[in-house]
N, C-alpha and C positions, 0 to 999 in steps of 0.2 A: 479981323485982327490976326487971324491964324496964317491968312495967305499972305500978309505982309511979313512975320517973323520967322516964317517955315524957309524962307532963301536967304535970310541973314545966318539963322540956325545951321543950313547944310556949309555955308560957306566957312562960319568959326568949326565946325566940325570936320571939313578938310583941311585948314589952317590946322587944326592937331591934328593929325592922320600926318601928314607932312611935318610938321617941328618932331615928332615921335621918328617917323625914319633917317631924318635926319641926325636923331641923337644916337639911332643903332648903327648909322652908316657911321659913324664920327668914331664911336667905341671899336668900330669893324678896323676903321685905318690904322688908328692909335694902338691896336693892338699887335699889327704888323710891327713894329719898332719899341715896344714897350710890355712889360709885363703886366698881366692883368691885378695882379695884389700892388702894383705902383700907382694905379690910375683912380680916379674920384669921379662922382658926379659932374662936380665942376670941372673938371679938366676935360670930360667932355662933350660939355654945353659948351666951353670955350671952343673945343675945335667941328661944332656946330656951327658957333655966330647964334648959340640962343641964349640968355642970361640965366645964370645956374638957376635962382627962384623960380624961373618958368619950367626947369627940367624936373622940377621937383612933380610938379601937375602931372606927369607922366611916367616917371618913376619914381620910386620910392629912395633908393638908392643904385648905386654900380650894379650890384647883381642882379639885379632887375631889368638891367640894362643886358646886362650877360645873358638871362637867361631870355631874353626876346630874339638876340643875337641866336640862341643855340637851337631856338623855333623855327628864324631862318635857313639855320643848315640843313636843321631836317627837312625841312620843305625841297631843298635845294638839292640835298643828299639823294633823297627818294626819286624825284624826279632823274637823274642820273644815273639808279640805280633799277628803274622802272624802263627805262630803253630797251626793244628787243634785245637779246642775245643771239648773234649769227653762229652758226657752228659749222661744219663739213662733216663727210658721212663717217672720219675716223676718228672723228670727236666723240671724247662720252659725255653724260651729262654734267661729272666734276668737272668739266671744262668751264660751265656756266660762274661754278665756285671761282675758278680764277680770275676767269672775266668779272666777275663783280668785287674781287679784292683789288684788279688790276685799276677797274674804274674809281673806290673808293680811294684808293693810296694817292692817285692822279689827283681828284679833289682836294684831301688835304692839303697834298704838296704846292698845292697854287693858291693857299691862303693859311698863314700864321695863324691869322686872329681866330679861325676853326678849329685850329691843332690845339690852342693854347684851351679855350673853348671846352671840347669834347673829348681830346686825350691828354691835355695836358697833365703834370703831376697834382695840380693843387684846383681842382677846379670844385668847386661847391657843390657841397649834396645836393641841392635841389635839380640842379643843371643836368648832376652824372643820373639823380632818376631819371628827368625828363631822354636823356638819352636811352637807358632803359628802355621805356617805353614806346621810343621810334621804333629799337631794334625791334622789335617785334613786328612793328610794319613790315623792315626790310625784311627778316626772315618770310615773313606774307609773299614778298617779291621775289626770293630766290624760288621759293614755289612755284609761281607763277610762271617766271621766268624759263623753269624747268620745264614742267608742264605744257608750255610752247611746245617743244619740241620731244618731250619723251612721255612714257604713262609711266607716272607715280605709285605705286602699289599705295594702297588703302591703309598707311601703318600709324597703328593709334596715336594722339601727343603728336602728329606731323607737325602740327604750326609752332609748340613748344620747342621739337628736333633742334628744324632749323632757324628761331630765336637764338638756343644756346651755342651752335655753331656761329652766327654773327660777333655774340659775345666773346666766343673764343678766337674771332679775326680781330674783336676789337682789343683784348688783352695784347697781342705779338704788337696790336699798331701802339699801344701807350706805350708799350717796355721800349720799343724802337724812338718815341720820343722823347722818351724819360731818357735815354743810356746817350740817345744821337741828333736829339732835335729835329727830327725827320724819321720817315717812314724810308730802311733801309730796303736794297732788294733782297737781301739776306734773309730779314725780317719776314717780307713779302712772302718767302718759300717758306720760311717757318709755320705761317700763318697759314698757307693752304695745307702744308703736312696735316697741321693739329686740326683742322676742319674737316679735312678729308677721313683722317682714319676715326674724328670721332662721327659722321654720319654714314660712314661703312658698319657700323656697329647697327646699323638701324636698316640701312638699305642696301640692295644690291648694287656690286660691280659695274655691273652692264642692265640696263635699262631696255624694255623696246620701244621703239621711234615709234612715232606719227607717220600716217603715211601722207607722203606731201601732197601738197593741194594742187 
């Protein structure tokens, strides 16, 4: 009995796996052209093709939707933000800080429905923690990233440092959305100013390299 219901079973279980991304890809488009406090469940199971009653089985309501949406960014974020960083020998390691502000602004700016998402003005508590909580990933990767190529001095709260450096690139990128609808280059330099001279507070100038392989 088991071997005959165990491939109908996997089959309705991809059937949802698939109607569920569909309904986060549908919120992803719609959010390009529409604000997120304008949109419904139904609106979009409609630009799905799934019937609202069935969107219900998979989420609860809209934010729900949002916030599976803003699990993808982080997944999506991180991976982008995880790429080596290339440097030259009169590069310091705050080079890395810009390359990774240069890469995140670059992501925003090539999807709405992220910006409205994770820096937008009105985006729901649950969402801006879930964001929270990446940061701390990314912070994990600017380390990382660094560490490639320089030695890190041993300094206590490292991984705490540079979490609150993330948060303080991600405050310049909302105020630039909030004020401009986009992530300005103005902005951009503001954001590594207030990052840079807050982990000068912690670390040194000049770092010593790696010695290359």
């Amino acid at each position: 009995m088991n071997n005959i219901s165990e491939p109908t079973k996997s089959v309705t279980q991809a059937r949802g796996r698939e109607r569920r991304q569909r309904l986060v890809d549908a919120a992803s488009r719609l959010l390009e052209t529409h604000s997120m406090q304008d949109l419904s469940l139904s609106d979009i199971a409609a630009e799905a093709g799934i019937p609202a009653g069935s969107a219900y089985h998979f989420f609860a309501n809209v934010n729900a939707v949002y916030y599976a949406l803003g699990e993808a960014f982080s997944a999506e974020l991180n991976a982008v933000l995880a790429q080596p960083y290339p440097i030259d020998a009169q590069e310091s390691w705050l080079q890395i800080i810009d390359q990774a502000i240069e890469r995140g602004s670059e992501f925003y700016k090539n999807s709405g429905a992220y910006r409205q998402i994770i820096i937008g003005p009105k985006v729901p508590p649950d969402i801006k923690m879930q964001d929270r909580q990446n940061d701390e990933i990314i912070g994990q990767l600017l380390i990382d990233g660094i560490s490639a190529h320089y030695q890190l001095p041993p300094v206590p709260r490292a991984k705490e440092i540079f979490f609150h450096a993330v948060e303080i690139i991600d405050l310049f990128f909302m105020l630039s959305q909030q004020r401009h609808s986009r992530i300005t280059p103005e902005m951009k330099i503001e954001a590594s100013r207030a990052a840079r001279a807050y982990l000068l507070t912690y670390f040194p100038s000049v770092l010593p390299r790696h010695e290359e392989q």
